[in-house]
C-alpha positions in Angstrom: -6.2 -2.4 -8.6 -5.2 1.1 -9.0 -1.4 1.4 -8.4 0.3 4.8 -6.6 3.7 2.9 -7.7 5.1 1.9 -10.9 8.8 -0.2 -10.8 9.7 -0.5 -14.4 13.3 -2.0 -15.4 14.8 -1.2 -12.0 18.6 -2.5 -11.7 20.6 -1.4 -8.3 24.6 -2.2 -8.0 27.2 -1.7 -5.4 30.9 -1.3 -5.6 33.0 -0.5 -8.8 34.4 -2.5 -11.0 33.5 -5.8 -8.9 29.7 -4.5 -8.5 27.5 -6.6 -6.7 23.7 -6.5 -8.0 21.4 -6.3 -5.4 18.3 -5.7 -7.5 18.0 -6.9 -10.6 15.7 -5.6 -13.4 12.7 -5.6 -11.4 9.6 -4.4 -12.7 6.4 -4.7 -10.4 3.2 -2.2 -9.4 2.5 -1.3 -6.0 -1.6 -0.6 -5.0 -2.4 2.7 -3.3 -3.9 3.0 -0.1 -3.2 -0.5 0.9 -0.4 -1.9 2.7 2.0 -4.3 0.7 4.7 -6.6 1.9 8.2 -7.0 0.4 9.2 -10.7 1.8 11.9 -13.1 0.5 15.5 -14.3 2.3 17.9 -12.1 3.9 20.2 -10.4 1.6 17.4 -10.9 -1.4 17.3 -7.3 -1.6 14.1 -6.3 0.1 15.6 -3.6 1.9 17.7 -1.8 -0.8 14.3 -1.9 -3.1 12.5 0.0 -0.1 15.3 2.6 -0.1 15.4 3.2 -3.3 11.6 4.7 -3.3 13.0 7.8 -1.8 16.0 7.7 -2.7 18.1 6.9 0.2 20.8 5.4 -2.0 21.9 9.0 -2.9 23.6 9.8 -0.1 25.4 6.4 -0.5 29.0 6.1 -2.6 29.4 3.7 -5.1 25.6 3.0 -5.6 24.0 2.4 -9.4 20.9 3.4 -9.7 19.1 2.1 -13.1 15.4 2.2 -14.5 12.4 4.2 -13.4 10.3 4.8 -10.3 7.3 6.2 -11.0 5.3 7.7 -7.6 1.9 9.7 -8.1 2.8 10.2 -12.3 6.6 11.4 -11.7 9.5 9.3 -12.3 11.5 10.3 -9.2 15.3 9.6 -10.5 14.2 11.8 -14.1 12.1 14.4 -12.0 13.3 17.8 -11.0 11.5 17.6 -7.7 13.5 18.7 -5.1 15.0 15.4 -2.7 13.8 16.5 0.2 10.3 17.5 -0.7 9.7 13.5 -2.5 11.2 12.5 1.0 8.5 14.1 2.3 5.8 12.4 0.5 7.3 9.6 0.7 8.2 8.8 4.2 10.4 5.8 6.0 10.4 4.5 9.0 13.5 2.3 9.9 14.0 -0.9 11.9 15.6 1.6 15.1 13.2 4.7 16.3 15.3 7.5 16.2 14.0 10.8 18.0 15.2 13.8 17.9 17.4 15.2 20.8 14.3 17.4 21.6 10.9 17.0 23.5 8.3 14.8 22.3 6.1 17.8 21.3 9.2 19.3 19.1 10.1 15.8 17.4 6.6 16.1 15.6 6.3 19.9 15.1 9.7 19.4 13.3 8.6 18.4 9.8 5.5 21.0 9.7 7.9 23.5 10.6 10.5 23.5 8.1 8.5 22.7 5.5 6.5 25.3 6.6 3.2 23.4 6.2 1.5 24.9 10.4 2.6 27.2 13.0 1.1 28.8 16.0 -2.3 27.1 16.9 -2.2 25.2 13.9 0.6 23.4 14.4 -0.7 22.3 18.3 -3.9 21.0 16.6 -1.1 18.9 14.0 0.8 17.3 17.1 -2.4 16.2 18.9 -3.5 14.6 15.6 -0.7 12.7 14.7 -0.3 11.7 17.9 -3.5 10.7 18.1 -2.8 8.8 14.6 0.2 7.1 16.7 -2.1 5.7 19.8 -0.2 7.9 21.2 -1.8 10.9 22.7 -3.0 9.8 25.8 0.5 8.4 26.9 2.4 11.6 26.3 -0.4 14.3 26.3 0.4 15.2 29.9 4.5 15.8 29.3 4.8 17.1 25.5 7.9 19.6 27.0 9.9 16.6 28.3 12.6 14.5 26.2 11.6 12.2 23.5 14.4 9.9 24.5 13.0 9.3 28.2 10.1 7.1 26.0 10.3 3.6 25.9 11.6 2.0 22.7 8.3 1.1 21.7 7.1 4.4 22.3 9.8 5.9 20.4 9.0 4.0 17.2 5.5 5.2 17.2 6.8 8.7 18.1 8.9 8.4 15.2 5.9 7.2 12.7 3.7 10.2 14.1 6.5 12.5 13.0 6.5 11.3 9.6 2.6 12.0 9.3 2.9 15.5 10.9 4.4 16.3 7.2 1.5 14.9 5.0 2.9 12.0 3.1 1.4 10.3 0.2 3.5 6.7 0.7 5.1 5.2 4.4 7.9 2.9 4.4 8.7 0.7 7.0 11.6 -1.2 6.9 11.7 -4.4 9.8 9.4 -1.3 12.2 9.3 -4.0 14.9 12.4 -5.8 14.7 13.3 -3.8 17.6 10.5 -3.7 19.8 8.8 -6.6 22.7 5.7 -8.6 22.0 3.2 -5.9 23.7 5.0 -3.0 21.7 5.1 -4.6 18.4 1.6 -5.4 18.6 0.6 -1.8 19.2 2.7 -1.2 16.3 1.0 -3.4 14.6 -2.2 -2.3 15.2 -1.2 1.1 14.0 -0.1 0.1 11.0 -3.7 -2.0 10.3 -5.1 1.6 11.1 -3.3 4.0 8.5 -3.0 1.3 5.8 -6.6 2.6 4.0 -5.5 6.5 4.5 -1.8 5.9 3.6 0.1 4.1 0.4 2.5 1.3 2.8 5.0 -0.4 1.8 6.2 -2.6 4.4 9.6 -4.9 4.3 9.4 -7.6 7.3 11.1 -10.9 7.9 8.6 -12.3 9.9 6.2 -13.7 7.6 3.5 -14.0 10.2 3.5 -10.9 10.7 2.7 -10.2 6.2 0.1 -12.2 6.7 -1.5 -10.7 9.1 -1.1 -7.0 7.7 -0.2 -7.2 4.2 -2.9 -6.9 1.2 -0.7 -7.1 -1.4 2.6 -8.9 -1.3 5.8 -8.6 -3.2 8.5 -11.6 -3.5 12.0 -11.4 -4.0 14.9 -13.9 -4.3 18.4 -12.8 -5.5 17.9 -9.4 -6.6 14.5 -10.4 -8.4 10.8 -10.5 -7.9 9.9 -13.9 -8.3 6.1 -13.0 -7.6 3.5 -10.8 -6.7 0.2 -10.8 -5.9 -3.2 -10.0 -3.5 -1.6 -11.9 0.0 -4.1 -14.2 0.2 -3.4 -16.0 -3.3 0.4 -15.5 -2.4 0.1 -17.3 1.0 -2.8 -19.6 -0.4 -1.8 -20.7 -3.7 1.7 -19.1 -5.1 2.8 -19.6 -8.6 6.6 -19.7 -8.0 8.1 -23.3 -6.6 10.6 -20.8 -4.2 7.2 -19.0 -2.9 6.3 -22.5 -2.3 8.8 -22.9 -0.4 8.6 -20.2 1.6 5.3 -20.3 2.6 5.5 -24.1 3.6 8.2 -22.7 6.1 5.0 -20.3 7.6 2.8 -23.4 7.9 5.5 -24.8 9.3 5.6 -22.5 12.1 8.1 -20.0 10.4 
């Protein structure tokens, strides 16, 4: 297993003198170009690990940051890389789509343009792709000038994940993608997801676990601030190591 992402010694605290450790000395590796699922109970710090990839914490008072986070051979928190340009290889997608207050055409030709990475007919041919990527295109291909907001929630979420491909990344987070969404979108969502997992590095944070077992490759799990185990999905879900993976996983066979 060759990994994009190396966690070494990683400790994250809130608050000041009465800090609360939300992650605590985790070390695992995370496989390129497959998807992996961060699992465990809420508040076990699933979500602050994600963050902490492209670091999201920074904008955040009263945060600790401690260890190393090493992404494609740079340790992001030692690395003179400029924040935005890591945030651009390493994109997230959070549990809410939020569009842009522009058309659906300009929420994707965002990125490219800043970054200056297309223009002109170039950057037509980027928005058809990545809308294309989306299972998008043939929804919206007719009305790229009118209003992201006029999509429908659904819509808006995979609007939202084509915009974060329009700007090349190397790694896609996605925190809870369709905690937010019905049945019929989350399953297009889903299915997207399945589709970019072999192209992309994913890292994927859910709390329904029938949902990491039917994307994941890889699974990371945590309880308390710690990773208690990880592993290819099917030996997590099939035979875990760890009495609290046990646990958890009876709770999936149980209808969880």
């Amino acid at each position: 297993m060759e990994s994009e992402i190396q966690i070494r010694d990683l400790t994250i605290t809130y608050g000041g003198r009465h800090h609360v450790v939300a992650v605590n000395n985790v070390s695992v590796d995370i496989p390129r170009n497959r998807l992996t699922a961060i699992i465990g109970p809420s508040g076990c710090g699933k979500t602050t690990l994600l963050k902490a990839l492209n670091r999201l914490h920074d904008i955040k008072e009263g945060v600790q940051v401690r260890g190393h986070i090493v992404i494609g051979g740079e340790d992001i928190y030692q690395s003179r890389l400029p924040v935005f340009e890591l945030r651009r290889r390493v994109g997230l997608i959070g549990q809410k789509p939020y569009p842009l207050p522009a058309s659906i055409y300009d929420n994707v030709a965002y990125g490219p343009r800043i970054h200056r990475r297309a223009k002109g007919g170039e950057l037509n041919e980027v928005v058809e792709r990545c809308l294309r990527q989306a299972h998008l295109w043939e929804e919206v291909e007719d009305r790229l000038d009118s209003p992201a907001a006029g999509l429908s929630v659904g819509q808006q979420q995979r609007l939202c994940i084509a915009r974060a491909l329009a700007v090349e990344p190397e790694v896609i987070l996605c925190d809870e993608v369709t905690s937010a969404l019905d049945p019929l979108s989350s399953q297009k969502v889903e299915n997207l997801l399945r589709s970019l997992r072999e192209k992309y590095t994913m890292v994927m944070v859910t709390h329904i676990l029938r949902q990491a077992r039917r994307l994941a490759d890889y699974v990371i799990v945590m309880y308390m601030g710690e990773v208690i185990e990880a592993g290819e999905a099917q030996e997590v879900f099939g035979n875990p190591r760890h009495e609290k993976t046990r646990e958890y996983v009876k709770g999936i066979m149980a209808g969880a």
